[in-house]
N, C-alpha and C positions, 0 to 999 in steps of 0.2 A: 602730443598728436602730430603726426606727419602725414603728406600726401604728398601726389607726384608732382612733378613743376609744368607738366602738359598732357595733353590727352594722349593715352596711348592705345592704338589701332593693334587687334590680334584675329587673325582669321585661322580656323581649321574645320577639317573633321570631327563630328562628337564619334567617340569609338562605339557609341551603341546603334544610334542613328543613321551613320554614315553619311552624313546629311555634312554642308559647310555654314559653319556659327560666326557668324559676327561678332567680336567683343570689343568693346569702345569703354572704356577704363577712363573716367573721367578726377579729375582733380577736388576734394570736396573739403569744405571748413565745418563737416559734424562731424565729429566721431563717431568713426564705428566704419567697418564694411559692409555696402548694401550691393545686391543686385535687381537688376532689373528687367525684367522681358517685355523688350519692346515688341515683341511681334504677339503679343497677346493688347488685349482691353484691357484689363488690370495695372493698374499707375503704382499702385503700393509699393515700397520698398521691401526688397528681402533683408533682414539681417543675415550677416555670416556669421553665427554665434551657435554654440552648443547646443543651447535651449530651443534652437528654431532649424535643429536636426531633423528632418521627416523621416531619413531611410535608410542603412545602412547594409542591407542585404546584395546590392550587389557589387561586393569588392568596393563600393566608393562612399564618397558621406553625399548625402545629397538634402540640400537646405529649401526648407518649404512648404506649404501643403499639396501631399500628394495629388490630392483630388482638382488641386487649382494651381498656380505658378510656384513654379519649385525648378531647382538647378541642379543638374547632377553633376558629380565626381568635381569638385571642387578643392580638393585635399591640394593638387599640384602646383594651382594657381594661388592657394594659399600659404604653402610652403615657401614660395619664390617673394610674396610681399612681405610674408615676414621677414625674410632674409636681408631683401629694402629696405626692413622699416619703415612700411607703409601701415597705416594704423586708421586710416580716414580716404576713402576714396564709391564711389557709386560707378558700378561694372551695370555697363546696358550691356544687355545679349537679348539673340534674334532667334534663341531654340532652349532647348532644354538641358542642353551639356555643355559644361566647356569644352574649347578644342583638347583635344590628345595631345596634339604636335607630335612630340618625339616620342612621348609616354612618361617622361619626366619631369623635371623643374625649369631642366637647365632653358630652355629655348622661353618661357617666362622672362627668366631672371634676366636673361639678356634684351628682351625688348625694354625691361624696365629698368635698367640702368643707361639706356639711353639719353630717356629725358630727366634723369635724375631725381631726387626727393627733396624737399624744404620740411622744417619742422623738426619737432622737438623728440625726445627718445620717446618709445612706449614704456605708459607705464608695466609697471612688475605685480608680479603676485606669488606672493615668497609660502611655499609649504610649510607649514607649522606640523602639521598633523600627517603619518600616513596613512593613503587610501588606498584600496585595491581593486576592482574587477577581475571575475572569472568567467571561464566561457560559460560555466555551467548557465548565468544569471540571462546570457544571451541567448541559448535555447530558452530557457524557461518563459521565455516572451512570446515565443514560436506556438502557432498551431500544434496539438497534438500529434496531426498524421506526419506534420514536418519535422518534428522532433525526431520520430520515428526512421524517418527516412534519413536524417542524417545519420542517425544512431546506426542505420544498418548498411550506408555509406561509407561511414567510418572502418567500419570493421573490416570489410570487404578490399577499402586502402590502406588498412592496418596504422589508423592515426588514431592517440587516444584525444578524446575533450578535456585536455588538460592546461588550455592557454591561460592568460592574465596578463594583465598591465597595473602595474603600481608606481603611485607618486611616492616619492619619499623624502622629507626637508633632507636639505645640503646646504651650506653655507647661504646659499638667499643671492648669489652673482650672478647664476647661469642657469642653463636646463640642458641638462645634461641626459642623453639619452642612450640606453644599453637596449639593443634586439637583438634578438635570437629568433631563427626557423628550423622547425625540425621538420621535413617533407622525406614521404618515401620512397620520390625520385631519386637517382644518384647522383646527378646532375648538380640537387640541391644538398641535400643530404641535411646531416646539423649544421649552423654558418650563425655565427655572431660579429655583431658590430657597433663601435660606441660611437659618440659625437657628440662633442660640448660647443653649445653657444653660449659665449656673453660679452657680446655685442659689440667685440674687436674685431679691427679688420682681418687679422690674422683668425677669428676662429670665423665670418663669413666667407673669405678665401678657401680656407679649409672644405665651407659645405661647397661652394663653386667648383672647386676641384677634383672632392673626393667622395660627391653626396648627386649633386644635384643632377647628374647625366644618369645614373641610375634606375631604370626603364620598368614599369608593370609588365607581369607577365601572366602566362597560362598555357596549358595543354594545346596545341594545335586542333585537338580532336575537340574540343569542349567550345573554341569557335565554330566548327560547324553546327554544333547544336546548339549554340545560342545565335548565330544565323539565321536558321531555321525558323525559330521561335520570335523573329524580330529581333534580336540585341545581337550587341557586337558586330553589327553589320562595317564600323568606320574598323576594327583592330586587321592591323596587315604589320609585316615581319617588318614594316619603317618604324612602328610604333606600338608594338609588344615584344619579349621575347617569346618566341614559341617552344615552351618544349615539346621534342617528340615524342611518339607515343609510348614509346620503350622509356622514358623516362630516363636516360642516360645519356641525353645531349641535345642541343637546342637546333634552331633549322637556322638562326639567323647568330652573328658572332657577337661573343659577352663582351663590356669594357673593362669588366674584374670579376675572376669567381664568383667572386662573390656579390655581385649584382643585385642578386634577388634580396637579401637583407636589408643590402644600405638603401633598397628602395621603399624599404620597410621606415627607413628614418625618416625619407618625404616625407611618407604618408603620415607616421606620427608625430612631424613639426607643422606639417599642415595643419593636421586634425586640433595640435596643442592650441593651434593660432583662431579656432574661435571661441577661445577663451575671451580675445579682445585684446590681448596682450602679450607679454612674457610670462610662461608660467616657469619661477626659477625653484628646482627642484630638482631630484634624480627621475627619471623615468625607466623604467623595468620594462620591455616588453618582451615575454615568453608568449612563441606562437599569437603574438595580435593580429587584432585585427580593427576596421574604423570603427565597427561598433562597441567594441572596450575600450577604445579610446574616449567615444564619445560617455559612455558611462564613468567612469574612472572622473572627465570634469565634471559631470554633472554630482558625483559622490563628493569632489572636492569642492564645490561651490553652494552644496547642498547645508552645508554648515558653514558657519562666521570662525569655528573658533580654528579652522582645518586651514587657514590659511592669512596673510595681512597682505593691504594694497599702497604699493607706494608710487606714487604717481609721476607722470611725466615731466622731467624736467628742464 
């Protein structure tokens, strides 16, 4: 178990809200990651953990009961403690989203090596067994009329529902992660990208460098209509890439082609990290997305024999 060695202070925009979030990141001796909404009545703590996933339909994971204190898009701020090895800390916030900041990791990781971490490695959780996730399993959770309307979304952008994320044992050191996006921008096109963590400085270096600045994105056109409708009101070209509408170049400049993948790896080291810990194993993601992610651990935790736990040392 690790935590930070002092309180660390993060103010931003939620990119849905447009609103400014307080987040005060506190030092904590329980294990586990919780949050907190101070600006609600409710004292209870949040887990950050798989099992206390509420929502994953808009581009983000968001931990909570919907209907009561719950956090949105937490993937980023997740990605950047793992990277810490922060494994034990209580995050107050004054809204309902973490900030954006840049849209990526990097501006996290950076407040949080500041005041540095104390404490012990996280523990591991070594794949024994593979598991898989399809998107098929992520509509079939959907409304019928929304089924629908992807299904005829889809076609109309000429994407098939062909995604998945799969665990697969690897030697039991790292988590090692392979994405791939196929989009029918040109912009984006096919783009694949790997990344191994285990737990060296040179492979945390690696995600500082060549992971973490790696920015969410979307349609310029598709902000205005989630404007419209309330959401995406905080997303501006500091803290999305926008692509245009022709879909064959962006409005604001890339920091690698290939951007939009390795941003794919945040999301998926984030999403890995409420496991609670290291999940060491290969990860597969074709066309993911949070909500295969979040299913893939819950299929993996879902049985004893899919996996062993070796603890902190």
């Amino acid at each position: 178990m690790a935590t930070f060695n002092d309180i660390v202070r993060i103010s931003g925009v939620g990119i849905h809200s447009g609103e400014t979030v307080n987040v005060i990141i506190k030092p904590s001796d329980k294990p586990g990651i919780f949050f907190q909404r101070v600006d609600m009545n409710e004292t209870d703590l949040i887990p950050a953990t798989f099992d206390n996933v509420g929502e994953t339909k808009m581009r983000n994971t968001t931990i909570g009961k919907m209907s009561g204190a719950h956090v949105q898009t937490i993937e980023h701020l997740m990605a950047a403690m793992f990277m810490v090895g922060v494994d034990s800390a209580v995050i107050e916030i004054d809204g309902a989203e973490t900030p954006i900041l840049d849209g990526s990791a990097a501006e996290f990781i950076k407040e949080f090596q500041k005041v540095g971490v104390t404490g012990e490695k996280m523990k591991r959780f070594i794949v024994k067994k593979p598991v898989i996730a399809y998107a098929r399993e992520v509509l079939r959770q959907l409304p019928w009329f929304v089924r629908f309307k992807l299904w005829f979304f889809n076609i109309l952008a000429g994407r098939k529902v062909d995604g998945y994320v799969k665990l697969m044992p690897n030697d039991g050191k790292s988590l090692d992660v392979s994405a791939t996006l196929v989009y029918p921008e040109k912009v984006i096109g096919k783009q694949s990208y790997s990344y191994s963590y285990n737990e060296t400085k040179k492979s945390i270096d690696d995600f500082v460098k060549n992971v973490a600045r790696a920015r969410t994105f979307g349609k310029y056109s598709e902000w205005e209509y989630l404007k419209k409708r309330g959401m995406g009101r905080g997303a501006s070209e500091e803290n999305v890439i926008a692509l245009n509408d022709a879909g064959d170049g962006t409005l604001n400049p890339l920091n690698w082609p290939d951007e939009f993948v390795r941003h794919k790896i945040v999301d998926a080291i984030g999403d890995m990290f409420t496991s609670g810990g290291i999940v060491c194993g290969a990860l597969e993601s074709y066309k993911g997305s949070h909500a295969l992610n979040n299913i893939v651990l819950k299929k993996l935790f879902g049985n004893p024999e899919n996996y062993d736990i070796i603890d902190a040392k």
